[in-house]
C-alpha positions as CSV (number, residue, x, y, z in Angstrom):
1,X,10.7,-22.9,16.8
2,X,11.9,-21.7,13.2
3,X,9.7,-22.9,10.6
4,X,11.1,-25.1,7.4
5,X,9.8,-22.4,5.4
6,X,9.0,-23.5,1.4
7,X,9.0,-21.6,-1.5
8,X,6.4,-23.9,-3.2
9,X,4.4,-23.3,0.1
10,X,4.3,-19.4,-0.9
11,X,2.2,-18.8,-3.6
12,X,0.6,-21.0,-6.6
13,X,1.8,-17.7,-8.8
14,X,4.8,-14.9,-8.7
15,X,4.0,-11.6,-10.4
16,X,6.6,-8.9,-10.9
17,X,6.2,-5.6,-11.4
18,X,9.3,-4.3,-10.8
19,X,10.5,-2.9,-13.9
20,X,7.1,-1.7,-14.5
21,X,8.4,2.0,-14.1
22,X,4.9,3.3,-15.6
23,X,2.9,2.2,-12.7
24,X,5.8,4.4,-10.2
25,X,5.2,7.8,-8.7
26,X,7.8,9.2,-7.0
27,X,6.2,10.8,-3.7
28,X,9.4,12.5,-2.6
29,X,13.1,12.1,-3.3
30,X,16.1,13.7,-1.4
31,X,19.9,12.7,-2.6
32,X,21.6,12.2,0.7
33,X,18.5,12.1,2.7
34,X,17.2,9.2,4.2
35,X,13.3,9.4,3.4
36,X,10.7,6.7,5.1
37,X,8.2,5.0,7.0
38,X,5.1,6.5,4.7
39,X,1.4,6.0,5.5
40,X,-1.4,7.6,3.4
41,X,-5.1,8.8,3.8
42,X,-7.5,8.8,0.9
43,X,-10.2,11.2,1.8
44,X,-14.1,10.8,0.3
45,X,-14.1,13.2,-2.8
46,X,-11.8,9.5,-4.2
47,X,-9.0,11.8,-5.5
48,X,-7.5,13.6,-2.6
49,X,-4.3,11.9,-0.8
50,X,-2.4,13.1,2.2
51,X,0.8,11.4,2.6
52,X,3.1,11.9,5.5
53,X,6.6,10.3,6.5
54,X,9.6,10.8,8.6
55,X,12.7,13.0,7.5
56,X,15.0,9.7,8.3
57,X,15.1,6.2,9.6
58,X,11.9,5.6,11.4
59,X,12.4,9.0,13.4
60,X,12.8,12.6,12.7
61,X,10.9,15.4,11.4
62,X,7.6,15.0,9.5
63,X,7.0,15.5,5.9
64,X,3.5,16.1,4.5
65,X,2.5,15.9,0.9
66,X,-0.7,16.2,-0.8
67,X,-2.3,14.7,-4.1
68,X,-5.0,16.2,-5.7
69,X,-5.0,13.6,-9.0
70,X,-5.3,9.9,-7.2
71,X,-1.7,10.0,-6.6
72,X,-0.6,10.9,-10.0
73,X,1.2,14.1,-9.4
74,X,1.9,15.7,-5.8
75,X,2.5,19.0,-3.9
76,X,5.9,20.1,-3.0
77,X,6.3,19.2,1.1
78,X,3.8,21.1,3.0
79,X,3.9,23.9,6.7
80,X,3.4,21.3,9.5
81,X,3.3,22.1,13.0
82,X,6.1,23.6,15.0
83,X,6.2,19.9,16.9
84,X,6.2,18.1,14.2
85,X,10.0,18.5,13.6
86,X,10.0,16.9,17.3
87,X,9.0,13.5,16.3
88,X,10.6,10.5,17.3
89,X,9.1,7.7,15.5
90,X,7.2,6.4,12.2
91,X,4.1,8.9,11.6
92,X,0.9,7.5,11.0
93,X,-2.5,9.5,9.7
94,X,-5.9,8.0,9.8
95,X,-9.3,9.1,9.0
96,X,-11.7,9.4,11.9
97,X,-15.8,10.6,12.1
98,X,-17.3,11.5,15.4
99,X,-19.8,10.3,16.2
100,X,-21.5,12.5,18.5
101,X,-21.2,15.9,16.3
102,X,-20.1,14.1,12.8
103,X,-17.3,16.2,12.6
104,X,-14.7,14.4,10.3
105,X,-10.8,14.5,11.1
106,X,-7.7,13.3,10.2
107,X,-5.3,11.9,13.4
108,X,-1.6,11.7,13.0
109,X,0.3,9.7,15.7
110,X,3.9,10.1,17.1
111,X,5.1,6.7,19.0
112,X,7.6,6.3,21.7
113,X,7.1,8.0,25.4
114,X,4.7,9.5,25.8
115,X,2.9,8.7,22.1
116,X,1.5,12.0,21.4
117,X,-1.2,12.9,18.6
118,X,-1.9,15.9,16.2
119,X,-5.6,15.8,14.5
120,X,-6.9,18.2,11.6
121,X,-10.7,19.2,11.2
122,X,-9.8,20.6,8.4
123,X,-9.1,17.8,5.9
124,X,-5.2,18.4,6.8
125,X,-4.9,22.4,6.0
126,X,-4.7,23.2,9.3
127,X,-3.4,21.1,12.1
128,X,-3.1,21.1,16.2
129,X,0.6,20.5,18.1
130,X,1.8,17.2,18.8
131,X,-0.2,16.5,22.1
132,X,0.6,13.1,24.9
133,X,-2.5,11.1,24.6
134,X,-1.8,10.0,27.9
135,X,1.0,8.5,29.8
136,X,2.1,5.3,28.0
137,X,3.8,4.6,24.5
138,X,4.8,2.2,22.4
139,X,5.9,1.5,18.5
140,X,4.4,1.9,15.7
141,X,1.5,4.1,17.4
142,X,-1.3,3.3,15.8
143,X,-0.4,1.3,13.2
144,X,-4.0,0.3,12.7
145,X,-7.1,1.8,13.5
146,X,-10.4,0.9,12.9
147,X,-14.3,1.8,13.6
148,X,-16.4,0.0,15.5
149,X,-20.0,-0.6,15.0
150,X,-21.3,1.5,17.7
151,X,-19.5,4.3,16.3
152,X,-16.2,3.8,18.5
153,X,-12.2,3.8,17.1
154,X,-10.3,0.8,18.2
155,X,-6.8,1.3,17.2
156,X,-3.7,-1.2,18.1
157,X,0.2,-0.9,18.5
158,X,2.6,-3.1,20.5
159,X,5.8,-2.6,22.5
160,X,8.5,-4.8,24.1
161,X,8.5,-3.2,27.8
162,X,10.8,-0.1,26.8
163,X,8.4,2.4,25.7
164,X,5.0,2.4,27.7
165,X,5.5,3.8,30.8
166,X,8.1,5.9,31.5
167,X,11.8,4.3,32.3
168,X,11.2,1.3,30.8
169,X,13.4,-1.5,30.0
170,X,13.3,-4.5,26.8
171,X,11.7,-7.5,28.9
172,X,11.9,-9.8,25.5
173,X,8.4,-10.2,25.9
174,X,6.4,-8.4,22.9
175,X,2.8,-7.0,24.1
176,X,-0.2,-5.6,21.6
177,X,-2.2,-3.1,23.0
178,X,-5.5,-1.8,22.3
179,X,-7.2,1.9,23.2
180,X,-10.3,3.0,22.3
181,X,-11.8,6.6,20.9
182,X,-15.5,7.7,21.6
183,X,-14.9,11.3,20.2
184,X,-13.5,10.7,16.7
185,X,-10.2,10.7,17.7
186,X,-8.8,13.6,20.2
187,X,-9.1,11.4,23.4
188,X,-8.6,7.4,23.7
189,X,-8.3,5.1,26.6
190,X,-6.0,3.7,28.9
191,X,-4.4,1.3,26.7
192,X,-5.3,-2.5,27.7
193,X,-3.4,-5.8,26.4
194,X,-4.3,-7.7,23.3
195,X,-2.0,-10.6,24.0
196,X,1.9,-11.2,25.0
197,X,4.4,-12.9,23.3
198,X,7.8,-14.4,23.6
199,X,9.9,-16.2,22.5
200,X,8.0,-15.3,19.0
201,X,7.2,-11.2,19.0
202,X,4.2,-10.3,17.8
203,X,4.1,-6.5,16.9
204,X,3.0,-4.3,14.3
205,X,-1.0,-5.1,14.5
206,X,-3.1,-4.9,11.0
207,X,-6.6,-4.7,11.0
208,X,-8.9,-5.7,8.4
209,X,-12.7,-6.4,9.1
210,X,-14.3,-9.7,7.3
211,X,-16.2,-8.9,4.4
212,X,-19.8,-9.7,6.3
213,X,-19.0,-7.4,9.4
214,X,-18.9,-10.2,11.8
215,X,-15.0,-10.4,12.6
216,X,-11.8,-8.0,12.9
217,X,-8.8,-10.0,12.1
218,X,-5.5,-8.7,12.8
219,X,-2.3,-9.1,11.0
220,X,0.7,-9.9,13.1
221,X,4.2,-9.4,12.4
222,X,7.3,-12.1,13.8
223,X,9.6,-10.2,14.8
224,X,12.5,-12.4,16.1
225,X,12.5,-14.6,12.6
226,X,11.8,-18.1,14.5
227,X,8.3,-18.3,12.8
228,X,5.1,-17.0,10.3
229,X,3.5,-14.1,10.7
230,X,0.1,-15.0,12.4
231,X,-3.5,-13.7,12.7
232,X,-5.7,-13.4,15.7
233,X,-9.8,-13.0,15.4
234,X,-11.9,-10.8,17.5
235,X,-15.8,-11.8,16.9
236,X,-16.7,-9.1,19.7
237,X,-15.7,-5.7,18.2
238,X,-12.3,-6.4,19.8
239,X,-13.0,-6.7,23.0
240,X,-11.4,-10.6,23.3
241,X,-9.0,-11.9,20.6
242,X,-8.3,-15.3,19.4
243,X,-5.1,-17.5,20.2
244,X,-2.6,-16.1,17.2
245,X,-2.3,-18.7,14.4
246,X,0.4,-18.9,11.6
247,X,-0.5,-17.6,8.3
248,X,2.3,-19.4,6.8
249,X,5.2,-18.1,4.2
250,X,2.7,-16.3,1.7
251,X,1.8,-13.6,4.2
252,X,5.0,-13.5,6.4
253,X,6.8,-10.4,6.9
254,X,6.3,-6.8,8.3
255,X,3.9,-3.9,8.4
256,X,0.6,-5.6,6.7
257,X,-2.1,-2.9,5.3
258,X,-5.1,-5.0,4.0
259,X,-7.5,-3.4,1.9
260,X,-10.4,-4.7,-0.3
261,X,-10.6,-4.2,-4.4
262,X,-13.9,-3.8,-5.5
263,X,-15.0,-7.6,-6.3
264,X,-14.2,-8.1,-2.8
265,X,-10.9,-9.9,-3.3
266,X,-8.0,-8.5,-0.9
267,X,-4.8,-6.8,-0.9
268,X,-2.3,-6.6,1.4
269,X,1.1,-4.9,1.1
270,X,3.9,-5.4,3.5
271,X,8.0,-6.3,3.3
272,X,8.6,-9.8,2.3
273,X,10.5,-12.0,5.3
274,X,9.5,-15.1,4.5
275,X,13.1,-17.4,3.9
276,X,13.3,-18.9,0.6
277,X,10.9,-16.4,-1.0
278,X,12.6,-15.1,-4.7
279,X,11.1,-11.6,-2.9
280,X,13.4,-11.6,0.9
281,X,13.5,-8.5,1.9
282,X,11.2,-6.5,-1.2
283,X,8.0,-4.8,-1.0
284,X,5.4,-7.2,-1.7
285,X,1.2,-7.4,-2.0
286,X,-0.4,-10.6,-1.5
287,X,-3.9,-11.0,-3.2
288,X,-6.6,-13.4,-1.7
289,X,-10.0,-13.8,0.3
290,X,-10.6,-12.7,3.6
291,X,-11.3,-16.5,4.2
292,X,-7.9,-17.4,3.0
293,X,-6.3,-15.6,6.9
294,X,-8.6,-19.0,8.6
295,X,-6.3,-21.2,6.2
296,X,-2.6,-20.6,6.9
297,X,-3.2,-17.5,4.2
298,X,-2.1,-19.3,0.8
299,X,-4.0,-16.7,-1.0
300,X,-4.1,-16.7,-4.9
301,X,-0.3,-15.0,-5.9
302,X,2.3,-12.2,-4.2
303,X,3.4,-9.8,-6.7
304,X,6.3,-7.9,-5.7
305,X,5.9,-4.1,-6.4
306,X,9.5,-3.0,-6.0
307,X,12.9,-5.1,-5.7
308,X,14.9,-3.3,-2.1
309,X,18.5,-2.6,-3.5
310,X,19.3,-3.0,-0.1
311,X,17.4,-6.5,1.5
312,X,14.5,-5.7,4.4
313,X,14.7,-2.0,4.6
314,X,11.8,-1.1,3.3
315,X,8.0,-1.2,2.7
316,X,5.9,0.7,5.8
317,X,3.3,0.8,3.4
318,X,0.0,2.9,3.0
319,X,-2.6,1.4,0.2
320,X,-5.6,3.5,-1.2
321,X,-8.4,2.3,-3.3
322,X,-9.5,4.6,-5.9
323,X,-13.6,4.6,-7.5
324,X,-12.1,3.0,-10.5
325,X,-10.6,0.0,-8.4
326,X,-7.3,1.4,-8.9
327,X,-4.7,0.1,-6.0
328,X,-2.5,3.5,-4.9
329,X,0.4,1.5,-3.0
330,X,2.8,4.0,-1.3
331,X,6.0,3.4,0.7
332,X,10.0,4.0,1.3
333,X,12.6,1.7,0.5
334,X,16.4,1.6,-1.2
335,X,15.2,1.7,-4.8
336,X,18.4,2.8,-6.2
337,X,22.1,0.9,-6.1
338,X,23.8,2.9,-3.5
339,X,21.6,5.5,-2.6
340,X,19.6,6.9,0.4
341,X,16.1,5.3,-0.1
342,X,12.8,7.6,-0.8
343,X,9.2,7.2,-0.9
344,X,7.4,5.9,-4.1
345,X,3.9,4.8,-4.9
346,X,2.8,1.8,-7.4
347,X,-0.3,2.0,-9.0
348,X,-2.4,-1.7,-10.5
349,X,-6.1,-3.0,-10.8
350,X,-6.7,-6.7,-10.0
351,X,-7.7,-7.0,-13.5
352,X,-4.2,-6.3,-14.7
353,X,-2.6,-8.9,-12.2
354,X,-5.2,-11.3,-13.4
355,X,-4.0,-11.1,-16.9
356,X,-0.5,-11.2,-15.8
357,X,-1.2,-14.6,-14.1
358,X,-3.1,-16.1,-17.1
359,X,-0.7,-15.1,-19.5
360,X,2.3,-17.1,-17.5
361,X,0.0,-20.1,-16.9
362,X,-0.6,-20.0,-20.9
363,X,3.1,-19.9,-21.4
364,X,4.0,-22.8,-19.2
C-alpha cells in the first residue's frame, strides 16, 4: 500500500518563506510551556480575530486571544469559562448564523467523550460552559464545519472506535462522521458515518465548497503513512460522499484548512508528510484551483511558511482572508532549537508568492 512518493511529483515550484521573520506574529509564547493546536475565527468587521488553543499537547486548558488589527498585534490571554481549563483535546471555534432568528455566534468544540461545546452570542466577550452535545465523541471535534444552502451546519470529525461512545476501544478501523445544526449551532445531530477506513485512516476532515456552489470536497488526512492524503466529493449538500481518491504528494499531510484568495485561486495550509518532500514534517500552504483536488491535486507551488525545529509536530492551522487579500495563517509548532513550541501567525498575498515564483523561474 505505500506510495513511491516523488519529489518532482510535488510541485512544479518550492517557495520559502521561512526566514521571512517580517511576515511572523508571534500569537503567544510561554518558555517551558508547551503551546498548540490553534484555530482562528475572522469575524465580518475584516479586522477582528479570535484565536484560541490548548495550554499543552493537543489537551489542556484553553487560551483565548483576541486581534483587533488583522492579526498584527494581539490581546494578552483572555477570562474563559470555568470549564474551559477542563478540556481534553484540540479546541476549535467556528462562526455560525441561525437561521431561524439570525442571531450570529461563535461555537467552540472540546473532543473526546462526550465532545462537549461552548458558543458565544456575543462575538466571544461572553461565553456559555463547556456543555456534551450528546453522547458520542471523537477527535478533532469539529475540525470542519460548514453551511449548507438551506441554512443548515454540516460539520465533520472522525475517530478510530475509542472515543464515540462511551468505553470504547481502537478497532484500527478510522470512521468520519458527520452531524448536522438547524439552530446556528447549540444543538446538532446524532452523528452518522461519512465513510470507514482501514488499513489506510482517513481522519481529520477539511471542507472546502467548489467555487460554483455545486460540490463540498473534503480533505482527508492518512494517518498510518501507507498512502496520499485523499478527497472525497459530496454533490448533495453532504448527504452521500464519493469513494476517497488520492491527492497525491503535493497535498499530503495533516490538518488541511482551504480557503479562497480573492481571484479565486486556493490556499490550503496543513503539516507536510509527504516522503521525499525538502518540507517533511514543516508547516506548509499549497496554492491551486479547486479543480486541481479532481486531478491528484498538483496544484501550482507549496510554499513552506515555517521550518519545525523538531520534524511533524506542528501545523493545526487556522487561515483568515483579510479585504485586502491578505492570507492570516496561524498555528503552533517547535520554531526554536530546543524549545517548547508556541503559536505564530504568517502573513502573504498571492501576488507576493507569484513574484517569488517568477523571479526563480527568471534565474534558472
Amino acid at each position: 500500500m505505500t506510495p513511491a512518493f516523488a519529489v518532482l511529483a510535488l510541485s512544479s515550484v518550492f517557495l520559502d518563506l521561512d526566514a521571512d521573520s517580517a511576515r511572523q506574529t508571534v500569537v503567544d509564547r510561554e518558555p517551558g510551556q508547551y503551546l498548540g493546536h490553534p484555530t482562528t475565527v475572522l469575524l465580518e468587521d475584516g479586522r477582528t480575530m479570535i484565536c484560541v488553543y490548548p495550554k499543552g499537547h493537543g489537551k489542556g486548558p484553553i487560551q483565548m486571544k483576541r486581534s483587533n488589527d488583522g492579526g498584527r498585534t494581539w490581546s494578552e490571554r483572555l477570562p474563559t469559562p470555568v470549564s474551559w481549563a477542563t478540556s481534553m483535546e484540540t479546541p476549535t471555534i467556528h462562526r455560525t448564523l441561525d437561521p431561524k432568528s439570525g442571531t450570529k455566534r461563535l461555537v467552540l468544540w472540546s473532543g473526546l467523550y462526550p465532545a462537549r461545546l461552548s458558543h458565544s452570542d456575543d462575538d466571544g466577550r461572553t461565553w456559555t460552559e463547556l456543555e456534551p452535545a450528546g453522547e458520542w465523541g471523537g477527535i478533532v471535534v469539529m475540525s470542519s464545519v460548514e453551511r449548507l444552502k438551506d441554512g443548515r451546519y454540516l460539520a465533520l470529525f472522525h475517530d478510530d472506535g475509542r472515543l464515540f461512545a462511551s468505553g470504547g476501544k481502537a478497532t484500527g478501523t478510522f470512521t468520519v462522521y458527520k452531524t448536522f445544526s438547524d439552530d446556528g449551532g447549540p444543538s446538532w445531530t446524532a452523528p452518522a458515518v461519512v465513510l470507514t477506513s482501514r488499513p489506510l485512516q482517513f481522519c481529520e476532515p477539511g471542507l472546502v465548497r467548489s467555487p460554483d456552489g455545486k460540490e463540498l470536497a473534503v480533505l482527508l488526512r492518512e494517518n498510518s503513512r501507507r498512502g496520499y492524503s485523499h478527497v472525497a466529493f459530496s454533490r448533495d449538500e453532504g448527504a452521500n460522499w464519493s469513494t476517497p481518491q488520492p491527492l497525491g504528494p503535493a497535498l499530503t499531510g495533516d490538518r488541511h484548512t482551504a480557503r479562497y484568495g480573492p481571484d479565486g485561486r486556493l490556499v490550503v495550509s496543513f503539516r507536510c508528510m509527504a516522503q521525499g518532500s525538502p518540507y517533511w514534517g514543516d508547516w506548509v500552504a499549497w496554492v491551486g484551483r479547486y479543480e486541481d483536488l479532481h486531478k491528484s491535486g498538483g496544484g501550482q507551488f507549496v510554499v513552506r511558511l515555517k521550518h519545525d525545529t523538531k520534524g511533524g509536530d506542528c501545523a493545526y492551522p487556522g487561515v483568515e482572508v483579510l479585504k485586502d487579500g491578505t492570507f492570516v495563517c496561524t498555528t503552533y509548532g517547535h520554531w526554536a532549537l530546543g524549545e517548547q513550541p508556541y503559536v505564530l501567525s504568517v502573513r502573504f498575498k498571492l501576488a507576493e508568492l507569484d513574484r517569488m515564483s517568477s523571479s526563480r523561474r527568471e534565474r534558472r
